[in-house]
C-alpha angles and dihedrals in degrees: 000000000000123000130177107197113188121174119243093229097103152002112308105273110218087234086063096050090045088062083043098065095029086060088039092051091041086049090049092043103057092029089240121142122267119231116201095198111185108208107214112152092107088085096169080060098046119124126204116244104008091105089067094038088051088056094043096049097053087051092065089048091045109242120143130175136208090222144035136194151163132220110221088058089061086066092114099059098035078058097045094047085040083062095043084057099051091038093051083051084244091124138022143215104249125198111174107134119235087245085060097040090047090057094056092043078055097048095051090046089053085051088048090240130132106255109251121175113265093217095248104153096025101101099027100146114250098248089063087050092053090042094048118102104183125103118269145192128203122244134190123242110247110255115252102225138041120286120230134193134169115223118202079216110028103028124211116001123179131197129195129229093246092054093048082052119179094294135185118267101159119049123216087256085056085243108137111245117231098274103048095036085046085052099044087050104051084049101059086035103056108229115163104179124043116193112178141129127316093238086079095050079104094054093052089079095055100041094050090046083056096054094043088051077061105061090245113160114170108104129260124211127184154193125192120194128236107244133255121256120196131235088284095045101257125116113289104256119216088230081072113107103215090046079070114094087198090049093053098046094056091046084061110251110145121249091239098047082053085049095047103052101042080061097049086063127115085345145131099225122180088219127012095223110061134134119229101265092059096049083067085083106051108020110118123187102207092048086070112108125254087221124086115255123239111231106225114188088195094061086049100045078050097052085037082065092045088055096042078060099052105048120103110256089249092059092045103045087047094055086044085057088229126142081195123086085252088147098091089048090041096056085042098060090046078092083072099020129055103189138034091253087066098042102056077051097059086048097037085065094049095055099043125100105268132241114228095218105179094330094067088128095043099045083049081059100049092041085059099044088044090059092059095035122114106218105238123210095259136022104256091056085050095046091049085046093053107041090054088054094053102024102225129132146188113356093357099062105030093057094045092048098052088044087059092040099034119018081238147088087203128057149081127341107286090213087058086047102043103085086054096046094040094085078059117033097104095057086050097061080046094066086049 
């Protein structure tokens, strides 16, 4: 059993939707079922709206799940394990205040030393618990042996005692915290293999002290992903506007090509163009990289342009908004636009009404001819056709000429244009 549990406190990070298909692919893969798990327990973080925008998002890129669920409404049995643990004297109430844990924090980073907790509060007896009125939170014993876990990425790690230390796992409100909710979920979901980020490789040991505490026996296993650089080499912020799903979307990059190329990085690929379903018969864990990948916006404008090629004229023109067969003349102009923003643009500015610039008597001219014109096979033939019926020649008929096809005196070849202007030349000389 596969999950993929995002929070609902921002924009969709690409990061995020990278563990999302790699989870989708692992899940198709083994025929096992898919879990979408919204982590909402951070209520302070919570933003309005993003549960829905999650779903929605995963939907474009076409990833569906068997089961849904969302954190908060798991309360009561992160509470009742949270009291097995406590009663089995597994766990214990602490009250020490944040003034008093922040001096100690102070006092070990005078010394130079990693802060641990010093056990304060562990083997309070249980009368001075009762008695006590002050708020507390539940922490973990520290386990008392090494805790080991095999990565498919990253193989055999290993974490000390010392470095799991007796962490929190119930806040003073009695809300989990992320570890211990994570854990408990994992647990009544079934998931047996947990592939993030490897911001959370710290997090594994805890969590898999939790669910041993528990007396949970059925195996783990994990993979955590290298992260993502930016174009500079740093880790990918999440200020950044293209580490942002939502961002890329509406600057008209297409889901699969999103799709295509997170899962291009840092990875061994048979072909460099593929959709997401046929990745399902290659794709291969443990081939991912160790290193963290580069994120390179030129590499996926290229494989954008790949996908804008591909797709059948009906899905094209539909996501063109366009009741006109605009798809031919659309593939044909990814040789100058890289997006579909850019490409309603280039279109938009063919179709427009044009603006006569320094040519207005000769555009008059050319309106006129292109209303007589047959329109011939191929251009050469046209362009002999038309020139004999307005008389004009050289600079004074070609710019003209690409102001009332185009909207502009630059661009591509009108002989390569030609065949994908010709269904619509007539209405053109009609915006001049």
């Amino acid at each position: 059993m596969y999950r993929f549990a995002p929070s609902p406190t921002g924009d969709m990070h690409i990061g995020n939707l990278r563990a999302a298909l790699i989870n989708y692919l692992c899940s198709k893969q083994e025929k096992t079922d898919f879990i979408l798990r919204i982590e909402d327990t951070d209520k302070a973080r919570n933003i309005a709206g993003k549960e829905e925008e999650i779903k929605e998002i995963l939907k474009l890129f076409g990833i569906s799940w068997q089961h849904y669920y969302v954190q908060s409404e798991n309360l009561k049995f992160h509470r009742q394990m949270a009291l097995k643990l406590v009663s089995e004297k597994k766990a214990f109430a602490c009250f020490c205040t944040e003034e008093e844990l922040n001096a100690k924090k102070e006092a070990a980073k005078a010394q130079n030393k990693p802060y641990r907790y010093d056990g304060t509060c562990e083997n309070l007896q249980d009368s001075d618990v009762l008695e006590n009125e002050k708020p507390f939170v539940i922490r973990l014993k520290k386990p008392e042996k090494a805790m080991k876990f095999k990565d498919f990425i990253k193989g055999e790690l290993c974490f000390e005692p010392e470095n799991i230390d007796s962490f929190v796992i119930m806040r003073a409100d009695k809300t989990p915290t992320y570890n211990f909710a994570c854990a408990v979920d994992d647990m009544l979901e079934g998931v047996s293999c947990i592939i993030r980020g490897e911001d959370h490789v710290s997090n594994t040991p805890k969590q898999e002290h939790i669910r041993v505490s528990l007396n949970y026996e059925k195996p783990m296993t994990y993979a955590h992903l290298p992260i993502i650089l930016n174009e500079e080499g740093q880790k990918m912020s999440k200020r950044e506007a293209h580490s942002s799903v939502k961002w890329l979307l509406e600057s008209g990059i297409l889901p699969s090509a999103v799709a295509n190329y997170l899962l291009l990085l840092g990875n061994k690929t048979p072909c460099e163009i593929f959709t997401l379903d046929g990745a399902i018969s290659w794709f291969d864990l443990q081939k991912l990289s160790k290193a963290p990948a580069r994120f390179d916006l030129k590499k996926l404008l290229q494989i954008n342009r790949e996908h804008i090629k591909r797709l059948d004229d009906t899905s094209l023109n539909a996501l063109l908004k366009t009741d006109k067969n605009l798809a031919p003349l659309a593939k044909f102009y990814t040789q100058e636009a890289s997006t579909l923003v850019e490409l309603k643009e280039k279109l938009e500015a063919i179709f427009a009404k044009k603006a006569y610039g320094e040519f207005e008597k000769e555009c008059v001219i050319l309106k006129e001819a292109l209303e007589k014109c047959e329109l011939k096979e191929n251009y050469e033939e046209f362009k002999q056709e038309l020139i004999k019926l307005s008389g004009l020649r050289g600079k004074n008929f070609f710019m003209p000429l690409r102001i009332v096809l185009t909207g502009s005196t630059h661009g591509p070849e009108l002989t390569e244009l030609y065949p994908y202007l010709k269904p619509f030349i007539k209405e053109l000389a009609r915006k001049v």
